[in-house]
C-alpha positions as protocol buffer text, in pm:
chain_id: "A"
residue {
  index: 1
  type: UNK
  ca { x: 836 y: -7209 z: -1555 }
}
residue {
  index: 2
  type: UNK
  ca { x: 897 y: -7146 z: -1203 }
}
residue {
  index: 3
  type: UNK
  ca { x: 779 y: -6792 z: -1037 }
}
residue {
  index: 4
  type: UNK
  ca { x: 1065 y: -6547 z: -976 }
}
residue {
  index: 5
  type: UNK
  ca { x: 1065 y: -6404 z: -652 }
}
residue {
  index: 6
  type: UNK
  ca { x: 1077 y: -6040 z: -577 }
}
residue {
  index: 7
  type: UNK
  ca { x: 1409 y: -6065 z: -408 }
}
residue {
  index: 8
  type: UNK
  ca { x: 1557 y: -6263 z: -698 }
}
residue {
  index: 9
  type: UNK
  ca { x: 1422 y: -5979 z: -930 }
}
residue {
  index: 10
  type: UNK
  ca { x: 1545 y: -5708 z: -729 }
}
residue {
  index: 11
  type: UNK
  ca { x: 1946 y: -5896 z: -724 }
}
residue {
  index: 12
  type: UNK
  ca { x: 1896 y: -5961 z: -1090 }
}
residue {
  index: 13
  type: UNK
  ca { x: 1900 y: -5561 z: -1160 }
}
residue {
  index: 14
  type: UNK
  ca { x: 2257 y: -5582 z: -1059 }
}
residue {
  index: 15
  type: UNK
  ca { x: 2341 y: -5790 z: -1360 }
}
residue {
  index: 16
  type: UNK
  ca { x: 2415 y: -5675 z: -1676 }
}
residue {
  index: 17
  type: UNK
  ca { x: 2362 y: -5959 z: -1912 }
}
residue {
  index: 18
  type: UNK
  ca { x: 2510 y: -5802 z: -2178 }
}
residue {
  index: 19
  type: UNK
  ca { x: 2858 y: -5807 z: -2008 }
}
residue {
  index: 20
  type: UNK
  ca { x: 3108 y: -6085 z: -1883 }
}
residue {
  index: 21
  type: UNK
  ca { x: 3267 y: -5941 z: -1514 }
}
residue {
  index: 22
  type: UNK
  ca { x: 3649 y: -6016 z: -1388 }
}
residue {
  index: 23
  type: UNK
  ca { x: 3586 y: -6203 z: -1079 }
}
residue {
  index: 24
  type: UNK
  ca { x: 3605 y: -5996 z: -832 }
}
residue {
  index: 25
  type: UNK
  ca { x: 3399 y: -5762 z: -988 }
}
residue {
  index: 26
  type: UNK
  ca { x: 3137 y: -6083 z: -986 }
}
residue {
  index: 27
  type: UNK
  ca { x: 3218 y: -6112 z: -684 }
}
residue {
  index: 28
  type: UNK
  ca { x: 3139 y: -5787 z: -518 }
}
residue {
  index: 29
  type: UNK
  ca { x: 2808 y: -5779 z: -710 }
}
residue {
  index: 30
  type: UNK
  ca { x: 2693 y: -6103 z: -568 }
}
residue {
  index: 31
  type: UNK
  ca { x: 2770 y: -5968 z: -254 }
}
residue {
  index: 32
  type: UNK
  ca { x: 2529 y: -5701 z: -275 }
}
residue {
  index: 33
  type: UNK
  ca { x: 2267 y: -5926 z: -392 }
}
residue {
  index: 34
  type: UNK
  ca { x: 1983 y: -5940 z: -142 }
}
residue {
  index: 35
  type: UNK
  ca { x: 2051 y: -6274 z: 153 }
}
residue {
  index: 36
  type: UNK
  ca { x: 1859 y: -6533 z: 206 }
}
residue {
  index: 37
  type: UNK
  ca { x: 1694 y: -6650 z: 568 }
}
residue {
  index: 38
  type: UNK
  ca { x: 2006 y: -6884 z: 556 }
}
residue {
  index: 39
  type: UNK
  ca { x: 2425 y: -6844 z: 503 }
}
residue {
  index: 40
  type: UNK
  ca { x: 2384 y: -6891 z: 121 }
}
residue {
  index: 41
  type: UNK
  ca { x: 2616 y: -7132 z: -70 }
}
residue {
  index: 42
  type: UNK
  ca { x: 2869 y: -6908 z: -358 }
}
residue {
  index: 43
  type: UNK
  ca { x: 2916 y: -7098 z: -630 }
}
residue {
  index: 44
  type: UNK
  ca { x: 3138 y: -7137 z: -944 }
}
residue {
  index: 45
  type: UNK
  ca { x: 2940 y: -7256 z: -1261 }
}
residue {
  index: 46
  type: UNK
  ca { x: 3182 y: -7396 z: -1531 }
}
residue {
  index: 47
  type: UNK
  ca { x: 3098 y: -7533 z: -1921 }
}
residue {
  index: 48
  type: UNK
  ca { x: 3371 y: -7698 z: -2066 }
}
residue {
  index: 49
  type: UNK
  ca { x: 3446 y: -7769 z: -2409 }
}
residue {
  index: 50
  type: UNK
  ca { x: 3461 y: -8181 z: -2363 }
}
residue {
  index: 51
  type: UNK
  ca { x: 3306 y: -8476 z: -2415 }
}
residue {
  index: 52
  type: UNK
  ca { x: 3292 y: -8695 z: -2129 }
}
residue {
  index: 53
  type: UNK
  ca { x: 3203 y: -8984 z: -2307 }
}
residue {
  index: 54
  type: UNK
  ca { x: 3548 y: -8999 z: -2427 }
}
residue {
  index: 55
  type: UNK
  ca { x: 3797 y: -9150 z: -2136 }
}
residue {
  index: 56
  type: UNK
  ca { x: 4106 y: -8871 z: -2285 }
}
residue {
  index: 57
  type: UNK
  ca { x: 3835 y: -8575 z: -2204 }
}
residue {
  index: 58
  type: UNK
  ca { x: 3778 y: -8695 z: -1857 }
}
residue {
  index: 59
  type: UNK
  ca { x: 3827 y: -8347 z: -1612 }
}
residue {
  index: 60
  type: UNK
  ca { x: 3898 y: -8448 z: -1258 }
}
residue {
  index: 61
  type: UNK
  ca { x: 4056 y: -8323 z: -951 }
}
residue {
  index: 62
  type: UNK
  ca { x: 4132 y: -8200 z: -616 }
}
residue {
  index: 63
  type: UNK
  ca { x: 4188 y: -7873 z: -453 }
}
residue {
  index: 64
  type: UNK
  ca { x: 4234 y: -7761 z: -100 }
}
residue {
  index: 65
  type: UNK
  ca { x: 4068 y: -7460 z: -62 }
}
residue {
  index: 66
  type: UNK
  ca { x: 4293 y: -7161 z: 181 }
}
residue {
  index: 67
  type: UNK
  ca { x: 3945 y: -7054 z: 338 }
}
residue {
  index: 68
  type: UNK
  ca { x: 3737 y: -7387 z: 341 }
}
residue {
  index: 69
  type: UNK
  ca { x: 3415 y: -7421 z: 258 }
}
residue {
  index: 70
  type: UNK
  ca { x: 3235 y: -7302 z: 520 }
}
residue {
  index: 71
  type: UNK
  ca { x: 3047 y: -7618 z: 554 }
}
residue {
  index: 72
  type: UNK
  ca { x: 3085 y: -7869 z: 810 }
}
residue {
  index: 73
  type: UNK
  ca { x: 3194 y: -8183 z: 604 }
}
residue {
  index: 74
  type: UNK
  ca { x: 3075 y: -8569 z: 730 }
}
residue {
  index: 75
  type: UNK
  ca { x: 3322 y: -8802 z: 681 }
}
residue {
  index: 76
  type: UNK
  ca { x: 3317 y: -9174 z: 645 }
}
residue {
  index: 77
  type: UNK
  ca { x: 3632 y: -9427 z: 665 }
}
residue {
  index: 78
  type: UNK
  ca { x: 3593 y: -9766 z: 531 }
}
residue {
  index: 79
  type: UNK
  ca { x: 3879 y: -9908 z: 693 }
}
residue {
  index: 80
  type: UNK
  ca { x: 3959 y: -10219 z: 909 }
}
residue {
  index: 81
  type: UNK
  ca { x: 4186 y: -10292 z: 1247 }
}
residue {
  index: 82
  type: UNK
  ca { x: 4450 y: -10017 z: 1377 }
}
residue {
  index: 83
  type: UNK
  ca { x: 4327 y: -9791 z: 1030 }
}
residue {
  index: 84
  type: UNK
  ca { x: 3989 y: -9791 z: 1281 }
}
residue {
  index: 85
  type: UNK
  ca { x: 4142 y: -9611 z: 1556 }
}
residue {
  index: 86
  type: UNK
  ca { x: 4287 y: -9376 z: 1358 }
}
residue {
  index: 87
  type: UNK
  ca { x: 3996 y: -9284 z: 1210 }
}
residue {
  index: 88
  type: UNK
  ca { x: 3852 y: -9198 z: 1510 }
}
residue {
  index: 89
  type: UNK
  ca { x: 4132 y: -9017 z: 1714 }
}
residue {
  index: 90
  type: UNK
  ca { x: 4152 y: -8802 z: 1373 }
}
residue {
  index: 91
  type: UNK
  ca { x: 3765 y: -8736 z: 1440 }
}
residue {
  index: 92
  type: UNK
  ca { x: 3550 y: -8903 z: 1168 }
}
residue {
  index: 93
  type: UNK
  ca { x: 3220 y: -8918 z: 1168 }
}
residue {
  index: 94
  type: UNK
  ca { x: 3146 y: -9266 z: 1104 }
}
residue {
  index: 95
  type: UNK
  ca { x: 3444 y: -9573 z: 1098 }
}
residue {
  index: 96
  type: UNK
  ca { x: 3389 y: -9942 z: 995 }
}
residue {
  index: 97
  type: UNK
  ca { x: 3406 y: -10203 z: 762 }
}
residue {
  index: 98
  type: UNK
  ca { x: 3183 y: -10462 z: 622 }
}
residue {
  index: 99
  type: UNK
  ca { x: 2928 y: -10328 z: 908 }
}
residue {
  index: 100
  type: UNK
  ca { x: 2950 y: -10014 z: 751 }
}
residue {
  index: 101
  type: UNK
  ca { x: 2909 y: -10110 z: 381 }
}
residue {
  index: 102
  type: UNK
  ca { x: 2605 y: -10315 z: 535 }
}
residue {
  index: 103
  type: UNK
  ca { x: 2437 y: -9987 z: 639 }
}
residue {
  index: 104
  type: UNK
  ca { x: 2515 y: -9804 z: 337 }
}
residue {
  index: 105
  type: UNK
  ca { x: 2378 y: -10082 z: 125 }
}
residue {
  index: 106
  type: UNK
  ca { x: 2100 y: -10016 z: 358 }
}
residue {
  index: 107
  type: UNK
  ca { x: 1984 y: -9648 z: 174 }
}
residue {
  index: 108
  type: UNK
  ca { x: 2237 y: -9476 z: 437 }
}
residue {
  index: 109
  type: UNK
  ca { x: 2377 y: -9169 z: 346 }
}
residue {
  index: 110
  type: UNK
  ca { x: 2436 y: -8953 z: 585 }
}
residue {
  index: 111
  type: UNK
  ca { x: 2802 y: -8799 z: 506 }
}
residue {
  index: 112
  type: UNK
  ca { x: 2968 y: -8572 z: 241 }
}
residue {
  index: 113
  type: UNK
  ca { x: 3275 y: -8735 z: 177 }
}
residue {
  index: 114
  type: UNK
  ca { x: 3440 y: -9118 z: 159 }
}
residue {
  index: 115
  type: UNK
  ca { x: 3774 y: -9232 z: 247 }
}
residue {
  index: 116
  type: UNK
  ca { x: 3866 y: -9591 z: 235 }
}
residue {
  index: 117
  type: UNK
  ca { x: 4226 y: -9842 z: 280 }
}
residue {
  index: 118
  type: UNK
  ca { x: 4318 y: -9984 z: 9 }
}
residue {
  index: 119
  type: UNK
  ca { x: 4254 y: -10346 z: 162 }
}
residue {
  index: 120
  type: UNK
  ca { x: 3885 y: -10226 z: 173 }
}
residue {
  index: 121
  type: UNK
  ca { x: 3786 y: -10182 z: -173 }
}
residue {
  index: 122
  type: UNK
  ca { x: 3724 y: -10523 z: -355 }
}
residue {
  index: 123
  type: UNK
  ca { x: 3416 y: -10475 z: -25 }
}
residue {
  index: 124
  type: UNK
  ca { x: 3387 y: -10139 z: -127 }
}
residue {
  index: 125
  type: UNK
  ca { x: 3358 y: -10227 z: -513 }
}
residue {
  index: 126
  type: UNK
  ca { x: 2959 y: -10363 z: -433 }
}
residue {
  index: 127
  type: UNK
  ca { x: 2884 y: -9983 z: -307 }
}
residue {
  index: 128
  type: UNK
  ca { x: 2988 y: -9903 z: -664 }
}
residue {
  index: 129
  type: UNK
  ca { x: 2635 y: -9825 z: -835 }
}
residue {
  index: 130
  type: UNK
  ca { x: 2567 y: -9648 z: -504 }
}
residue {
  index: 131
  type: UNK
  ca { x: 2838 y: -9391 z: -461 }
}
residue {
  index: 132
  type: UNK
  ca { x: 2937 y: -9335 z: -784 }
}
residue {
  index: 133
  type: UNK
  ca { x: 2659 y: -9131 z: -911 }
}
residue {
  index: 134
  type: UNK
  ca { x: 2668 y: -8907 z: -578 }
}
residue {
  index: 135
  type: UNK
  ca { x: 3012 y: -8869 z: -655 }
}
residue {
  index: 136
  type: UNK
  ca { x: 3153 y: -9025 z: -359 }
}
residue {
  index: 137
  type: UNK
  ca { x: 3361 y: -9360 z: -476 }
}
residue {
  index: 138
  type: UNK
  ca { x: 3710 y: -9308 z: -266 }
}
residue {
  index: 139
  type: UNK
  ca { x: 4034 y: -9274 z: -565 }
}
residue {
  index: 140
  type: UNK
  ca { x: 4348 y: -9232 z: -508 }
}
residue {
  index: 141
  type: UNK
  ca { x: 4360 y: -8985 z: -754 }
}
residue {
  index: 142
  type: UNK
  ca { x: 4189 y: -8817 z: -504 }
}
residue {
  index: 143
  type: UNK
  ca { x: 4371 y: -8919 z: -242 }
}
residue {
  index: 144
  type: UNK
  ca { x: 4082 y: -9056 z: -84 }
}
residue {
  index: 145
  type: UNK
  ca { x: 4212 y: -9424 z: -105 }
}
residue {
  index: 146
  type: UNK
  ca { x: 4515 y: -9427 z: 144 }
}
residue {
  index: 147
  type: UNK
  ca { x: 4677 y: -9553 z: 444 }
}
residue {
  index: 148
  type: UNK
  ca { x: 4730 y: -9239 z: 567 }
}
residue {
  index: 149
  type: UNK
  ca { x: 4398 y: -9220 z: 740 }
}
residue {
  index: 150
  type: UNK
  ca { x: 4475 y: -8888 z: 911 }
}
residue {
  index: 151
  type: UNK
  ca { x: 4634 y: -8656 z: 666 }
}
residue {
  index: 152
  type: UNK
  ca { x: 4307 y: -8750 z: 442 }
}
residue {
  index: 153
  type: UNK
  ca { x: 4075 y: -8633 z: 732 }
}
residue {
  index: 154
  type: UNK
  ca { x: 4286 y: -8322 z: 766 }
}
residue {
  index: 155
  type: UNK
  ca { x: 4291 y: -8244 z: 419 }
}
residue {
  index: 156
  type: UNK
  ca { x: 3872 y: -8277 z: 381 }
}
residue {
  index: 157
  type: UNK
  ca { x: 3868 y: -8114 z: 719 }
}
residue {
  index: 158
  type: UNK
  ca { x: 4058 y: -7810 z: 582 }
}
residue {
  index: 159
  type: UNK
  ca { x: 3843 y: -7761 z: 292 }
}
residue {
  index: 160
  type: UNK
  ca { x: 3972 y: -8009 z: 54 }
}
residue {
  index: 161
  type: UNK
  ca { x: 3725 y: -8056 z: -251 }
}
residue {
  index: 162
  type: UNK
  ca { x: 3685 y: -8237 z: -541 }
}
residue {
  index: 163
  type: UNK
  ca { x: 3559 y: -8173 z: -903 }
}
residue {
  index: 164
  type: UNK
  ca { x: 3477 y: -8390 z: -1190 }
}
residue {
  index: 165
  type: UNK
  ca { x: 3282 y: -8266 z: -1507 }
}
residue {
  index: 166
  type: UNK
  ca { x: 2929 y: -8416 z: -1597 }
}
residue {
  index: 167
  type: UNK
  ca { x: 2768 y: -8609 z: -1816 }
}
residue {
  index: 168
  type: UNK
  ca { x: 2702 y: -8226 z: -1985 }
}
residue {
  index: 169
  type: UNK
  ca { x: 3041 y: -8108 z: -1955 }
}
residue {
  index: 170
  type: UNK
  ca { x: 2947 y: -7818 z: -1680 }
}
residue {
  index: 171
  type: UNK
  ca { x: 3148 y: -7867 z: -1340 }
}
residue {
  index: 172
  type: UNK
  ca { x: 2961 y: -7722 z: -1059 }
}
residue {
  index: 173
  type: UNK
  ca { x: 3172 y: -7615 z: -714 }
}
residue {
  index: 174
  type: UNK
  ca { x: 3129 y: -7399 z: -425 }
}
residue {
  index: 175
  type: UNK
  ca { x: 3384 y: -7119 z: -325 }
}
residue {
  index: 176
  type: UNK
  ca { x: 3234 y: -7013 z: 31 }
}
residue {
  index: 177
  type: UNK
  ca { x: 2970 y: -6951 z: 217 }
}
residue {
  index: 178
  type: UNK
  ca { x: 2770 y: -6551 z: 137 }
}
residue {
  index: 179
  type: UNK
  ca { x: 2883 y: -6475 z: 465 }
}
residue {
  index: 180
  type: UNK
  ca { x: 3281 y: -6481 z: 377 }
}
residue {
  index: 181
  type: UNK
  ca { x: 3431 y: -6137 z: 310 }
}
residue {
  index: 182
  type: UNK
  ca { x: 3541 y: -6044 z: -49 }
}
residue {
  index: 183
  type: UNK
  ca { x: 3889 y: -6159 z: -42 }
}
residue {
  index: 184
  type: UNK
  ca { x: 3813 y: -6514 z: 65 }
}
residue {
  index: 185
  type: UNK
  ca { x: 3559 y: -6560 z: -177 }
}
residue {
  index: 186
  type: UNK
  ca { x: 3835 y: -6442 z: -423 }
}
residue {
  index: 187
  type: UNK
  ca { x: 4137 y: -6605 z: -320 }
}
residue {
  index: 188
  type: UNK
  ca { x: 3874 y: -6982 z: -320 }
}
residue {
  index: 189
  type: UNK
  ca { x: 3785 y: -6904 z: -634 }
}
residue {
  index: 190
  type: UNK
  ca { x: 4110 y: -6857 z: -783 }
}
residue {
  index: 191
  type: UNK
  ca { x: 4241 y: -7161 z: -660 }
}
residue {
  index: 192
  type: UNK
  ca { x: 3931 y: -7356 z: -804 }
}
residue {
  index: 193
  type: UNK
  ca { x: 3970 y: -7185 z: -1155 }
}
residue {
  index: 194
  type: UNK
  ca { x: 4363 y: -7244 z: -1132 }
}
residue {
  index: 195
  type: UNK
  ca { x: 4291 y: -7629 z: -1048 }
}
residue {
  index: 196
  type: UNK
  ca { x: 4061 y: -7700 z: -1300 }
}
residue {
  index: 197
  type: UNK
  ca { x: 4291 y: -7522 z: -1587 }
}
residue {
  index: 198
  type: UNK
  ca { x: 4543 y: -7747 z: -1442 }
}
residue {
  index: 199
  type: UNK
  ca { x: 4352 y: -8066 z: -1551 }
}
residue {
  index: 200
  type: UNK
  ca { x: 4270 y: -7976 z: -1900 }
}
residue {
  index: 201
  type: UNK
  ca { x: 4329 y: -8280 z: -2062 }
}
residue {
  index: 202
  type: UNK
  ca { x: 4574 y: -8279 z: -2343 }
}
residue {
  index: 203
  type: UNK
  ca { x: 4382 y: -8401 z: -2590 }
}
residue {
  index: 204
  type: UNK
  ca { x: 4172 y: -8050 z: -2587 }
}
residue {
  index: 205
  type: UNK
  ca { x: 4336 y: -7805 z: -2833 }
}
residue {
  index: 206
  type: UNK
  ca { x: 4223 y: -7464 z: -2859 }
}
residue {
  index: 207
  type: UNK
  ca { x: 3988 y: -7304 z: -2574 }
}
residue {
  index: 208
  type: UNK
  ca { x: 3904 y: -7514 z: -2266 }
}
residue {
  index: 209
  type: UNK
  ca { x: 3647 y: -7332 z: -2076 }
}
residue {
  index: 210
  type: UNK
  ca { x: 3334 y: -7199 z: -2263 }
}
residue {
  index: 211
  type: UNK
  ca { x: 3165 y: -7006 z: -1995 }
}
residue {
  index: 212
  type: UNK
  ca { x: 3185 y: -6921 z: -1659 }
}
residue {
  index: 213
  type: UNK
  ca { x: 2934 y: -6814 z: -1392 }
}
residue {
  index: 214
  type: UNK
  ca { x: 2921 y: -6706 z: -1059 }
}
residue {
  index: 215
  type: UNK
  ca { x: 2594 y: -6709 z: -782 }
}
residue {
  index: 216
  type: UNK
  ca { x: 2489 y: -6759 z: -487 }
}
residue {
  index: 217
  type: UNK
  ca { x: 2217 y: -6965 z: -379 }
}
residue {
  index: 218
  type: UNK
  ca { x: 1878 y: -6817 z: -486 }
}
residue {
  index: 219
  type: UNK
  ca { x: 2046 y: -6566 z: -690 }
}
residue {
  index: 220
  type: UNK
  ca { x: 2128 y: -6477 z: -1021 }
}
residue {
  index: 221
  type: UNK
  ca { x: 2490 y: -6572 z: -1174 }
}
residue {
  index: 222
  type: UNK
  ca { x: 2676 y: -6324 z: -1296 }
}
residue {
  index: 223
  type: UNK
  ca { x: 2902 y: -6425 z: -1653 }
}
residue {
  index: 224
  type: UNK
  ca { x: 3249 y: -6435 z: -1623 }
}
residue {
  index: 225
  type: UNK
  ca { x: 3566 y: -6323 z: -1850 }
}
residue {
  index: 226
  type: UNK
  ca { x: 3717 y: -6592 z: -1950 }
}
């Protein structure tokens, strides 16, 4: 088992492990956990009470968050002709086509998010295997398989993030960066736990989310109320 380190073991006296907090109450305790050399990631920590083997359990979604993410987001647009110039007058990090499916093909990787035409993803399909486990296959569920080139920069740009539950049924998202005040952190948070009660599928009856946790990176989560 790995080695605790004295800072983690001096934040984890803040927690009461016998209790579940309300969440800004998890919140302000995180806060006063002890930093890291770096602007630590917050993060919401979710179990839910699915099976994702079944296609009717399936939890996935979108949600622009009001303070972002705090993290500079790399974009890449699979797209072909005008869609190109778009792309880059609206600032993407990296624009192509088959040249670009070439290179990612090619082990590169470089970017956090994926937004394609529709025209491009029969190509696209072969990336398949590639993108899906990282969680980056454009949908336009997600709204990341449009025409409107732009408006899907802006939204990812803005702090636009998606979630989609694991093969374990946990769903794992980040609400800010340590350095965000309080309120931020709340108001992120909120919107993530009112988007993902949003998608509980209606084939669930009864309760939705088991558990709930709250950390930042290093640190020890703090249980939620439900």
């Amino acid at each position: 088992m790995k080695k605790q380190s004295k800072r983690y073991k001096e934040s984890a006296k803040l927690n009461d492990k016998t209790k579940a907090y309300t969440l800004k109450e998890a919140i302000a305790l995180a806060k006063k956990t002890l930093p890291t050399k770096f602007d630590a990631s917050v993060d919401l920590h979710f179990q839910l009470n699915v099976d994702p083997k079944k296609s009717d359990q399936m939890v996935r979604g979108t949600v622009v968050l009001p303070h972002g993410t705090g993290k500079k987001v790399r974009i890449a647009v699979f797209c072909k002709g005008e869609h190109e110039k778009i792309a880059r007058q609206a600032q993407a990090d990296y624009v192509g086509s088959t040249e670009l499916i070439d290179k990612v093909a090619g082990g590169f990787f470089d970017f956090d998010s994926v937004i394609a035409t529709p025209e491009m993803m029969k190509d696209l399909s072969k990336l398949g295997k590639v993108l899906g486990p990282r969680g980056l296959m454009p949908s336009p569920k997600t709204g990341t398989v449009t025409n409107d080139i732009s408006k899907a920069i802006e939204d990812l740009r803005r702090g636009k993030v998606e979630f989609r539950v694991d093969k374990s049924g946990g769903v794992h998202l980040s609400v800010g960066k340590f350095s965000f005040d309080e309120n931020k952190l709340y108001e992120n948070a909120l919107c993530i736990i009112n988007a993902l009660n949003d998608a509980k599928p209606t084939s669930i009856k009864g309760k939705f989310v088991k558990s709930m946790f709250l950390s930042s990176t290093m640190n020890p989560g703090f249980q939620l109320t439900i």
